[in-house]
N, CA, C and O of each residue as an XYZ file, in Angstrom:
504
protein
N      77.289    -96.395    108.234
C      77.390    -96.821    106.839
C      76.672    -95.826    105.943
O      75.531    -95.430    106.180
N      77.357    -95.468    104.965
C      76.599    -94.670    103.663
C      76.388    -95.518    102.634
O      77.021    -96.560    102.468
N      75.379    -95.047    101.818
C      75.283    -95.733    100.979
C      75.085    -94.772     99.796
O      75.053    -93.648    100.297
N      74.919    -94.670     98.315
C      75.166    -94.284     97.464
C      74.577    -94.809     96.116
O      74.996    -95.804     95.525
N      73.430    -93.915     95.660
C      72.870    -94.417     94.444
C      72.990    -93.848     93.454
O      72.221    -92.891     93.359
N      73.984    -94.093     92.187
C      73.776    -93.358     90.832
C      72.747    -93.382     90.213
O      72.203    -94.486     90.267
N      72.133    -92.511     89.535
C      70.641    -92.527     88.292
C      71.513    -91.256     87.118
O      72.378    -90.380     87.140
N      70.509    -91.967     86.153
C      70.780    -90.519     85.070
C      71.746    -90.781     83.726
O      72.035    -89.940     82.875
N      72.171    -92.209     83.776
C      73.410    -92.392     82.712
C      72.475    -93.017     81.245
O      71.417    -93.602     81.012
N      73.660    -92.449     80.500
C      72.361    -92.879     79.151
C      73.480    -92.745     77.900
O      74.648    -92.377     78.027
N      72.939    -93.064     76.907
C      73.429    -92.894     75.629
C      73.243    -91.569     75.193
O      72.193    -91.036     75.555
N      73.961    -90.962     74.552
C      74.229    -89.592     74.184
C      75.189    -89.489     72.320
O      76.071    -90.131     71.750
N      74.373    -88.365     72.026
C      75.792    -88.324     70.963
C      76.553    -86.740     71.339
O      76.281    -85.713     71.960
N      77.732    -87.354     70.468
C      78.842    -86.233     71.220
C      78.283    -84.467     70.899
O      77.729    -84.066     69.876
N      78.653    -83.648     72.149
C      78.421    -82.649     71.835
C      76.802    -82.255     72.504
O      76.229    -81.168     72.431
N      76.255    -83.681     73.241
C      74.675    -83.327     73.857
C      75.033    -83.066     75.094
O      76.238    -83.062     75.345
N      74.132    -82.806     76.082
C      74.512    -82.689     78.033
C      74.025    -83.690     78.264
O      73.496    -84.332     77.357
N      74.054    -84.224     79.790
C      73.611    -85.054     80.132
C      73.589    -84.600     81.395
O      74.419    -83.691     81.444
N      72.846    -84.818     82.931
C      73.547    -84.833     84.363
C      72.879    -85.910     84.986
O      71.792    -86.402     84.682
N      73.604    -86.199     85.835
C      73.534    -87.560     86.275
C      73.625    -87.117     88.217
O      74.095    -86.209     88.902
N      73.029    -88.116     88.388
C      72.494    -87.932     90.147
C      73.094    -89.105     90.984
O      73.208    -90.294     90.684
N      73.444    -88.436     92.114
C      73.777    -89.472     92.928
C      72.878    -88.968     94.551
O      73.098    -88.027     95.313
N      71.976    -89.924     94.587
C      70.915    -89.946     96.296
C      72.207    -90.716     97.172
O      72.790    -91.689     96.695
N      72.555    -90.137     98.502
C      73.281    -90.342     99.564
C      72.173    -90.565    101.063
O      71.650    -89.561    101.547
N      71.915    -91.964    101.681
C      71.383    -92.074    102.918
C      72.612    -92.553    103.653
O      73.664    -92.965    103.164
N      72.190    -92.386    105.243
C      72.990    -93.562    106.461
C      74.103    -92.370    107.062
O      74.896    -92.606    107.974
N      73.971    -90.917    106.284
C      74.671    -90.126    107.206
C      74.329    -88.991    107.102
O      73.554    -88.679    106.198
N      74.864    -87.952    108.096
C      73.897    -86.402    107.371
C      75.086    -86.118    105.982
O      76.295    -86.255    105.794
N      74.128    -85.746    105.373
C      74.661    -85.620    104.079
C      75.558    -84.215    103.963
O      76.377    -84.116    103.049
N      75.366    -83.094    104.961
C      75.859    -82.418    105.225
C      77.561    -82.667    105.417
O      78.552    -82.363    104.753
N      77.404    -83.136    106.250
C      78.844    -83.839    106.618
C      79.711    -83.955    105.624
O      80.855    -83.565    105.855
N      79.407    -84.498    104.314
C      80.021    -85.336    103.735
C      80.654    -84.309    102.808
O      80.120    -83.199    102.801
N      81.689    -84.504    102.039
C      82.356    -84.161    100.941
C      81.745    -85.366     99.975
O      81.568    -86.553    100.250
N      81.484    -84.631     98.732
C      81.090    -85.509     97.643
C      82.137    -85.594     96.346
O      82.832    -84.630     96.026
N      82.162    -86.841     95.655
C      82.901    -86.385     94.274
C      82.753    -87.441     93.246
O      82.122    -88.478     93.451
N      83.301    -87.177     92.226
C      82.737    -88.235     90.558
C      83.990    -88.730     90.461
O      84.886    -87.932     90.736
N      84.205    -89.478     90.247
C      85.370    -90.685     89.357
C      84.386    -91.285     88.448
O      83.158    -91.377     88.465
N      85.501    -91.739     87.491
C      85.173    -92.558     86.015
C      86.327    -93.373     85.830
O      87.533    -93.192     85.996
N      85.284    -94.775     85.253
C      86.292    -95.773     84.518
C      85.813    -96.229     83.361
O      84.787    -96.896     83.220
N      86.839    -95.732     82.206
C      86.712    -96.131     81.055
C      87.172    -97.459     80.777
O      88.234    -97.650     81.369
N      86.752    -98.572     80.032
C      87.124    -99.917     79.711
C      88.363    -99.974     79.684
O      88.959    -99.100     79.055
N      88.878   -100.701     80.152
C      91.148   -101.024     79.884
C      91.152    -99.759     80.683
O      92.041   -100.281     81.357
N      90.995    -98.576     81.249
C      91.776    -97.623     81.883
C      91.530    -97.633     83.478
O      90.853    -98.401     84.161
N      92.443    -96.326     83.899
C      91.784    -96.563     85.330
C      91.206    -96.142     85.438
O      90.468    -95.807     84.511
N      91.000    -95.728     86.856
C      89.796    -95.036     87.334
C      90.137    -93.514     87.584
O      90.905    -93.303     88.522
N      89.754    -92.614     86.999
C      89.982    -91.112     87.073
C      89.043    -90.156     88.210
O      87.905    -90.375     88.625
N      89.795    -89.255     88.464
C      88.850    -88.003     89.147
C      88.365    -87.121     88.234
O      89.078    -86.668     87.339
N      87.161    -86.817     88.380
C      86.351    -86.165     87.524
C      86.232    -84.426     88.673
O      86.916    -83.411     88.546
N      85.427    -84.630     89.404
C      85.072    -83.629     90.517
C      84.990    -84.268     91.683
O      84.977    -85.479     91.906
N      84.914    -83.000     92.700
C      84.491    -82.692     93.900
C      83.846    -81.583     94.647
O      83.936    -80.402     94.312
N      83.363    -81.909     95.405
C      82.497    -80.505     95.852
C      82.137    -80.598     97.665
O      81.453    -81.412     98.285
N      82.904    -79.427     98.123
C      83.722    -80.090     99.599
C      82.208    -79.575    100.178
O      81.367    -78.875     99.614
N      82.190    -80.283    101.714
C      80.774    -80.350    102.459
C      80.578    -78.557    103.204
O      79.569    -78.015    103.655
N      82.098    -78.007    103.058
C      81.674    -76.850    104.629
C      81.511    -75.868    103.141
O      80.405    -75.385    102.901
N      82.494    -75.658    102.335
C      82.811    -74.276    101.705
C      82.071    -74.165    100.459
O      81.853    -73.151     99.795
N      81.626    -75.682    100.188
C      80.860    -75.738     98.695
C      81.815    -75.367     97.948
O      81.411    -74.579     97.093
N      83.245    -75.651     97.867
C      83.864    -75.139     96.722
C      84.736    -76.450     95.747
O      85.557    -77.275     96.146
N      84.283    -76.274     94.634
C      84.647    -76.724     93.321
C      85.790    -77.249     93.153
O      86.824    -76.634     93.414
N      85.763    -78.887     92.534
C      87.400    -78.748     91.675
C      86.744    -79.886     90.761
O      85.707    -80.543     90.854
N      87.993    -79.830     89.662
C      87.612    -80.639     88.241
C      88.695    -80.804     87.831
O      89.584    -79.969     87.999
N      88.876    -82.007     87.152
C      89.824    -82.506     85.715
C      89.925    -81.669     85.272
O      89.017    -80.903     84.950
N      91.231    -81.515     85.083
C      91.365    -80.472     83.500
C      90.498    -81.278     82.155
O      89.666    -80.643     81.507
N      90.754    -82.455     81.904
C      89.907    -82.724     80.920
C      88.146    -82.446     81.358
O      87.238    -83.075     80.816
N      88.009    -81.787     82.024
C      86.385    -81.816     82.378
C      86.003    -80.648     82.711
O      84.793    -80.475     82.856
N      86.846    -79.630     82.905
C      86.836    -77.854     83.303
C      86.376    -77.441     82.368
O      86.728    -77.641     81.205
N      85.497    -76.788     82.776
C      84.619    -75.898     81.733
C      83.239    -76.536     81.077
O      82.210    -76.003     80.663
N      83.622    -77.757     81.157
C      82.069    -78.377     80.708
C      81.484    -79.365     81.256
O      80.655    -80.034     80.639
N      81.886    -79.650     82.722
C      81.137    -80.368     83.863
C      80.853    -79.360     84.867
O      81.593    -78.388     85.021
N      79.889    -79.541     85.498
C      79.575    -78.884     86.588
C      78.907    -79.389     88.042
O      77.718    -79.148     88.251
N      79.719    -80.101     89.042
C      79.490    -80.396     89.976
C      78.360    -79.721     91.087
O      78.497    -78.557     91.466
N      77.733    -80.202     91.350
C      76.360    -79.150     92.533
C      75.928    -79.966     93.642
O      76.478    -81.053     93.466
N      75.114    -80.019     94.870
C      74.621    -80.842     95.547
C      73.101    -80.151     96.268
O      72.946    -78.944     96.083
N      72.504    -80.561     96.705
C      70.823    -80.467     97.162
C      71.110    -80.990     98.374
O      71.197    -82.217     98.346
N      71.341    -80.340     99.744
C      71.753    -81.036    100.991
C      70.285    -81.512    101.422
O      70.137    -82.491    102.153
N      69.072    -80.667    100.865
C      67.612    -80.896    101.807
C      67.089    -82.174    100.629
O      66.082    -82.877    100.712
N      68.304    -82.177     99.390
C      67.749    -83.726     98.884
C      68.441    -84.783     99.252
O      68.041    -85.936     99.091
N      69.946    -84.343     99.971
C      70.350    -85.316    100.030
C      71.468    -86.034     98.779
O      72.166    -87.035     98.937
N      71.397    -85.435     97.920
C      71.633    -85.666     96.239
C      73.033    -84.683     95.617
O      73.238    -83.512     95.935
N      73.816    -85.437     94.749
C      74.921    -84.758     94.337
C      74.388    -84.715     92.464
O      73.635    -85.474     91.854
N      74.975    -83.788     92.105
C      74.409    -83.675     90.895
C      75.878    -83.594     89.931
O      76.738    -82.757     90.208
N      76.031    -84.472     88.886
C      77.035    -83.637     87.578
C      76.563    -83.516     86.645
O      76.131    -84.453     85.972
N      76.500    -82.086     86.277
C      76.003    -81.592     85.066
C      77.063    -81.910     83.902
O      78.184    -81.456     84.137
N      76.935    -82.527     82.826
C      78.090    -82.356     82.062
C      77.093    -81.767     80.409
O      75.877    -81.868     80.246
N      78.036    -81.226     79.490
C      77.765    -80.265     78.591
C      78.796    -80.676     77.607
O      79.854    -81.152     78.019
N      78.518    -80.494     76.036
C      79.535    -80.720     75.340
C      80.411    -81.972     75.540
O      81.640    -81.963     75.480
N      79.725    -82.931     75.758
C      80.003    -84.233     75.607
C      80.890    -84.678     74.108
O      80.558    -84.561     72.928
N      82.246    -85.271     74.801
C      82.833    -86.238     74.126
C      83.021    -87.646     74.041
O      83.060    -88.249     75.114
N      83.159    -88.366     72.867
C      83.252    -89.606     72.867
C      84.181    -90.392     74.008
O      84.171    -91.569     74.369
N      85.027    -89.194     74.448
C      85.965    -89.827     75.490
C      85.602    -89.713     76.681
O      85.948    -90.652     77.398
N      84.970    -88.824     77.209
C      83.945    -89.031     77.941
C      83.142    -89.929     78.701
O      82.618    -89.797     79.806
N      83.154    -91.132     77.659
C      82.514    -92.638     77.838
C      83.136    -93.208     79.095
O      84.359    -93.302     79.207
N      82.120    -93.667     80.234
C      82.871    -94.602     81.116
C      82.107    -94.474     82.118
O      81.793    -93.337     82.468
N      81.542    -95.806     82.944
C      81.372    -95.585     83.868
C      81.182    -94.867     84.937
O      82.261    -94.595     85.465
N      80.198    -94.403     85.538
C      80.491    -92.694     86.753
C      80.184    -93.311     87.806
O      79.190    -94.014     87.987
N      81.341    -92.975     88.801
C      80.908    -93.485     90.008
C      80.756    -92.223     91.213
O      81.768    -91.525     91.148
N      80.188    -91.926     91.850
C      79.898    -91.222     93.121
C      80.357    -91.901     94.058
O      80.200    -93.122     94.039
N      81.418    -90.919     95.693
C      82.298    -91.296     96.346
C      81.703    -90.320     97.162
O      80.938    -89.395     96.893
N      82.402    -90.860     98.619
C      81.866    -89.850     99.477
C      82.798    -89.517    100.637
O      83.324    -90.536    101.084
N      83.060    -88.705    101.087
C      84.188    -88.988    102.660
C      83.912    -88.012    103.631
O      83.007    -87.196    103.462
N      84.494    -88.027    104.459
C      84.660    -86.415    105.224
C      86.068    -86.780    106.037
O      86.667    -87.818    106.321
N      86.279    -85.264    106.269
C      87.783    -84.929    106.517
C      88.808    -85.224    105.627
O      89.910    -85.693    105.909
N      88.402    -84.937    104.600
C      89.188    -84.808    103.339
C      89.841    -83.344    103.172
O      89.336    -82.223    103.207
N      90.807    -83.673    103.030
C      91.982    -82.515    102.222
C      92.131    -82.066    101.027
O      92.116    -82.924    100.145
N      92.317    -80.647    100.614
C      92.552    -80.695     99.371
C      93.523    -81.216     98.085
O      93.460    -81.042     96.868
N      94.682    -82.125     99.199
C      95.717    -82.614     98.423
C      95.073    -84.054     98.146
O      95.197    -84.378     96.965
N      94.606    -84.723     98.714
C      93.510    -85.297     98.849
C      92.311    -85.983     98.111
O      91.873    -87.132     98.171
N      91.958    -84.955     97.441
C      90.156    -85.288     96.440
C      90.699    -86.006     95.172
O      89.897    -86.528     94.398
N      91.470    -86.031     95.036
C      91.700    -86.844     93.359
C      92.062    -88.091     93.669
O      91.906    -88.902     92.756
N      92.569    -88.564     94.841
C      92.517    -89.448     95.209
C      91.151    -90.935     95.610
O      90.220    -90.751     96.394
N      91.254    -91.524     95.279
C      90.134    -92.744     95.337
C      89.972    -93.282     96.698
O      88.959    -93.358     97.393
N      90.981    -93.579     96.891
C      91.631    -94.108     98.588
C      90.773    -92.881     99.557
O      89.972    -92.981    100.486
N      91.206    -92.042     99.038
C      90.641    -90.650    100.616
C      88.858    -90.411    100.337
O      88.202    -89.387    100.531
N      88.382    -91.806     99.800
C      86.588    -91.797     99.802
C      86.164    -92.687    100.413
O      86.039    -93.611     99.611
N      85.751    -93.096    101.686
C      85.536    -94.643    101.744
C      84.094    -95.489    101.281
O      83.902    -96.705    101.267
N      83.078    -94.261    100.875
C      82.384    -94.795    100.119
C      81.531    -94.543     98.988
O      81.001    -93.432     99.007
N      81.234    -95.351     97.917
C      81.171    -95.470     96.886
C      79.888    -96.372     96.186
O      79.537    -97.476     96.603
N      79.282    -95.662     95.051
C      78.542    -96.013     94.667
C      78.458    -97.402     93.520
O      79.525    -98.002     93.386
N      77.495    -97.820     92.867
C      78.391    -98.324     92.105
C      78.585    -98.804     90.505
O      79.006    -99.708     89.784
N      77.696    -96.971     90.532
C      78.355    -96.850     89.375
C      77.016    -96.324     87.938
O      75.912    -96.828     88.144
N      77.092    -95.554     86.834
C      76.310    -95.005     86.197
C      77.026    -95.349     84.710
O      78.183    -95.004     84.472
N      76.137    -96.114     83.686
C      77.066    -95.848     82.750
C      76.870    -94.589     81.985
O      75.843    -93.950     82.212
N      77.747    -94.136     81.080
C      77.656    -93.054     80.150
C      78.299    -93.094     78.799
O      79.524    -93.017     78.708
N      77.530    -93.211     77.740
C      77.906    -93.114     76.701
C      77.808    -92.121     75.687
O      76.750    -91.564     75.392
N      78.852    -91.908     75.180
C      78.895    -90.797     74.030
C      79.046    -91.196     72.822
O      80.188    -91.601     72.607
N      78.137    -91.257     71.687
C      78.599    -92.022     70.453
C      77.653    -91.151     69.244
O      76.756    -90.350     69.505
N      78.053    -91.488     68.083
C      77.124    -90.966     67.136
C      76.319    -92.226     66.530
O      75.446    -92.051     65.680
């Protein structure tokens, strides 16, 4: 079993950074592929990032390229999203997901995480 703790969500006005943390116990953290989804009120649940366990390599929303930045601390244990240039749309819920043997067709998918945190809010407002 993994388990999964968000910290770090807060009120913001648009255009500030924010990054937000997710602590991972109950497996080597190594192992794992990490990634962000968000749910905004009435919508679904979106892929934000990922950041695979062997290659450390990157992917993002187009709505989130260029001004999120996914990272992880394996000797913390900890996944990090940096986000920058915050928009009001932006707003929603952040959840941290976790899997291994994930594919790259794969990561945007919700289903191919089996576990999940539950959840950070984030707000962007003036």
């Amino acid at each position: 079993q993994v388990q999964l703790v968000e910290s770090g969500g807060g009120l913001v006005q648009p255009g500030a950074s924010l990054r937000i943390s997710c602590g991972v116990s109950g497996r080597t953290f190594s192992g794992l592929t990490t990634g962000w989804f968000r749910q905004a009120p009435g919508k679904e649940r979106e892929f934000v990032a990922t950041i695979f366990r062997s290659s450390g390599n990157t992917y993002y929303a187009d709505a989130v390229k260029g001004r999120f930045t996914i990272s992880r601390d394996n000797a913390k244990n900890t996944v990090f999203l940096q986000m920058n240039s915050l928009k009001p749309e932006d707003t929603a819920v952040y959840h941290c997901a976790a899997g291994s043997g994930l594919i790259l067709s794969t990561i945007r998918t919700g289903a191919a995480y089996p576990w999940w945190g539950q959840g950070t809010q984030v707000t962007v407002s003036a």
